[in-house]
C-alpha positions as CSV (number, residue, x, y, z in Angstrom):
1,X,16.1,-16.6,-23.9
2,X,15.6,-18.9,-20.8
3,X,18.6,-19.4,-19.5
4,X,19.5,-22.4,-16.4
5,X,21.1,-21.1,-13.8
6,X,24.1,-23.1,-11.1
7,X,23.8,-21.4,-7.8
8,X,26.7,-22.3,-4.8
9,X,28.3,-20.4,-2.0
10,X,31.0,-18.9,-3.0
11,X,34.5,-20.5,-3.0
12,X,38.4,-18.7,-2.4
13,X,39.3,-20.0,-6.4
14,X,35.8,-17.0,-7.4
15,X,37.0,-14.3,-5.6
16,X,39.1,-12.5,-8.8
17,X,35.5,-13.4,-10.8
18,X,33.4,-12.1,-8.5
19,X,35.4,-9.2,-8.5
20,X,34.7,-9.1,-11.7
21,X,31.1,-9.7,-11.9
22,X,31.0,-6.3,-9.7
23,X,33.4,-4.2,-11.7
24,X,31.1,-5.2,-14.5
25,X,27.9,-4.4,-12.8
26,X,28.5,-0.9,-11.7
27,X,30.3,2.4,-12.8
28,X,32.7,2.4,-10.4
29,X,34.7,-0.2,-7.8
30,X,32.7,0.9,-5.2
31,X,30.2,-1.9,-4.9
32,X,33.4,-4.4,-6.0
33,X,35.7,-2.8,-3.2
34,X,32.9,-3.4,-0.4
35,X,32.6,-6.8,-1.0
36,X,36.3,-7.3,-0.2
37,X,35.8,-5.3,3.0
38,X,33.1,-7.2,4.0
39,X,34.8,-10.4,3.3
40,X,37.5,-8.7,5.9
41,X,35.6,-8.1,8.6
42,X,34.7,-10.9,10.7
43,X,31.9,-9.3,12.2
44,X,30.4,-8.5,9.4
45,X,31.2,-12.3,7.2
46,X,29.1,-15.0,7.4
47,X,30.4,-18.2,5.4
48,X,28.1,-19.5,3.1
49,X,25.9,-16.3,2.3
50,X,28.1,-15.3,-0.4
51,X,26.5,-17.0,-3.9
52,X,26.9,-17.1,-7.3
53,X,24.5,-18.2,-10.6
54,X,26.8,-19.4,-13.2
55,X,26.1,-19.8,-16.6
56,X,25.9,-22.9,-18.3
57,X,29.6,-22.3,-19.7
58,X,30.4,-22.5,-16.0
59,X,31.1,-18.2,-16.0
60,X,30.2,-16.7,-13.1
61,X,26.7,-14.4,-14.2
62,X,25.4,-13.1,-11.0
63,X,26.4,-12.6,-7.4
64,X,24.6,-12.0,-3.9
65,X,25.6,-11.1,-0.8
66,X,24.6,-11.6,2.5
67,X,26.2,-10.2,6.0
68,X,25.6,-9.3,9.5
69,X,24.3,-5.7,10.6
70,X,22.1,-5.2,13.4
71,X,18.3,-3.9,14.5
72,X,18.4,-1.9,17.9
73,X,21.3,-4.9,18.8
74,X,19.8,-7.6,17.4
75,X,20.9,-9.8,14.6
76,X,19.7,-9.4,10.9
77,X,21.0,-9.4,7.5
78,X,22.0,-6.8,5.0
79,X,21.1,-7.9,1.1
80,X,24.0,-6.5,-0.9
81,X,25.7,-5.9,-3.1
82,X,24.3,-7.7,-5.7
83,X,25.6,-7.8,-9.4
84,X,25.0,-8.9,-12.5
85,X,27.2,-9.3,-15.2
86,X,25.5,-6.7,-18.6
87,X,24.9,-9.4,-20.7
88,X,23.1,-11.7,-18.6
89,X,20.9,-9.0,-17.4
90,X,17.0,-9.5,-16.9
91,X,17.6,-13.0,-17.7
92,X,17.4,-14.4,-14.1
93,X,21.0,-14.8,-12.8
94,X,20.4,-11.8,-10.3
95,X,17.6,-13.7,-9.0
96,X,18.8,-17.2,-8.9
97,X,21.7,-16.1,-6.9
98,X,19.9,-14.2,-4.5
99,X,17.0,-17.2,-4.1
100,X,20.3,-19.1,-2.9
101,X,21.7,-17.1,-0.8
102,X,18.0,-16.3,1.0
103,X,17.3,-20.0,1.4
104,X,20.8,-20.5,2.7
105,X,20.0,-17.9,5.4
106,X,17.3,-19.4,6.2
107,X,18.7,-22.7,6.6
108,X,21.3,-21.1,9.1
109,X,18.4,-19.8,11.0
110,X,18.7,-16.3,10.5
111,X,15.2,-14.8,10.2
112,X,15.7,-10.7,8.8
113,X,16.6,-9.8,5.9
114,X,17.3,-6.1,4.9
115,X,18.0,-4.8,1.9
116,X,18.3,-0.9,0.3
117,X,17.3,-1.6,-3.0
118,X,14.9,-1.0,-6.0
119,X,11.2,-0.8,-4.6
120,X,9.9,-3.2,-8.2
121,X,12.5,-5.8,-8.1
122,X,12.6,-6.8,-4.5
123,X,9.2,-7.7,-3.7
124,X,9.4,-11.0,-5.7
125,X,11.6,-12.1,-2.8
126,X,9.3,-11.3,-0.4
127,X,10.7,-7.9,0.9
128,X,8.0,-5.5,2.3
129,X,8.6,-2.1,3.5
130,X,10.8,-1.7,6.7
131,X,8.8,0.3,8.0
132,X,5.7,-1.7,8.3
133,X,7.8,-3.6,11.0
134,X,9.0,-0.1,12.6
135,X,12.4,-0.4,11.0
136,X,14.3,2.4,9.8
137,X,18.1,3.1,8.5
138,X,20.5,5.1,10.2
139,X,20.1,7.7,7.3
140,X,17.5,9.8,5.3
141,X,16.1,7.7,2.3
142,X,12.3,7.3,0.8
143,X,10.2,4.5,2.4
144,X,9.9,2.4,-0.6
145,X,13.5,1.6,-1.3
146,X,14.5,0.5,2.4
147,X,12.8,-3.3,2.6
148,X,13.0,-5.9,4.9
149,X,12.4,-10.1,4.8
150,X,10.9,-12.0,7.3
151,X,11.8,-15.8,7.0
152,X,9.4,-16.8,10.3
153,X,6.9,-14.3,11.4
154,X,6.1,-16.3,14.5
155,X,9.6,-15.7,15.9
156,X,10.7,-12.0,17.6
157,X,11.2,-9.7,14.7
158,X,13.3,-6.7,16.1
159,X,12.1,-2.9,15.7
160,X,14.5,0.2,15.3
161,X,17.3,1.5,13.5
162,X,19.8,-0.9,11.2
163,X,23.5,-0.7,12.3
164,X,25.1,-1.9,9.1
165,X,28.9,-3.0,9.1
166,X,31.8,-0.6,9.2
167,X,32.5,-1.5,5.7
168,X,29.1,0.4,4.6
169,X,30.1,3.7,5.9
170,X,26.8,4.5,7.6
């Protein structure tokens, strides 16, 4: 079933659904309760890379987050958490919302992405291995699963370790 797909930032009247969406997505609150704590932390919030897909019913399917974390100092993104509702899995919202919220980064200028994350599912983004660009995460995890984005490989791409937000606990 092909399914067509509204992406938008986020607005203040979808926090309680995306909340939802999250609680939904995942076993526990974790992912849900790190979204709030990211939305917190102005360090870590950036407005306008927080997106949704909604469904043609106008239900909010799928959610994608971007925020600030660091490389060695310098400014890059971390991909996550991202969440689909169960029943509109594998049916594109995940990948709509996250299309969105990567063209709206790169619209703001940002250039990295980074994202933790399944080593099959990312790549259609664009993600290679981090460490092809000599970036690493602060914490022990197999090479595969830690990617990163480059929007503009003619501009400085930084090399080092991520410094992720407080809010990640890492």
């Amino acid at each position: 079933m092909t399914t067509s797909w509204t992406t938008r930032s986020e607005t203040a009247a979808d926090l309680t659904r995306i909340r939802e969406v999250n609680l939904a997505a995942f076993p526990t609150a974790h992912e849900a309760d790190l979204v709030e704590a990211l939305r917190d932390d102005p360090e870590a919030w950036i407005p306008g890379l927080s997106w949704v897909a909604e469904a043609p019913d106008g239900s909010i399917a799928g959610f994608a987050l971007l925020t600030r974390c660091h490389v060695d100092g310098a400014p890059a993104l971390a991909l996550g958490p991202c969440a689909v509702r169960p029943e509109h899995q594998r049916r594109g919202a995940g990948s709509a919302a996250i299309r969105a919220a990567l063209a709206a980064a790169r619209e703001q200028g940002e250039n990295l992405v980074l994202v933790l994350g399944h080593a099959e599912y990312y790549p259609r983004f664009g993600f290679t291995p981090a460490s092809g660009r000599s970036i690493r995460p602060p914490f022990e995890v197999e090479d595969k699963y830690m990617m990163a984005l480059v929007f503009d490989p003619t501009r400085p791409v930084p090399a080092g370790t991520i410094r992720y937000p407080a809010a990640f606990g890492v």
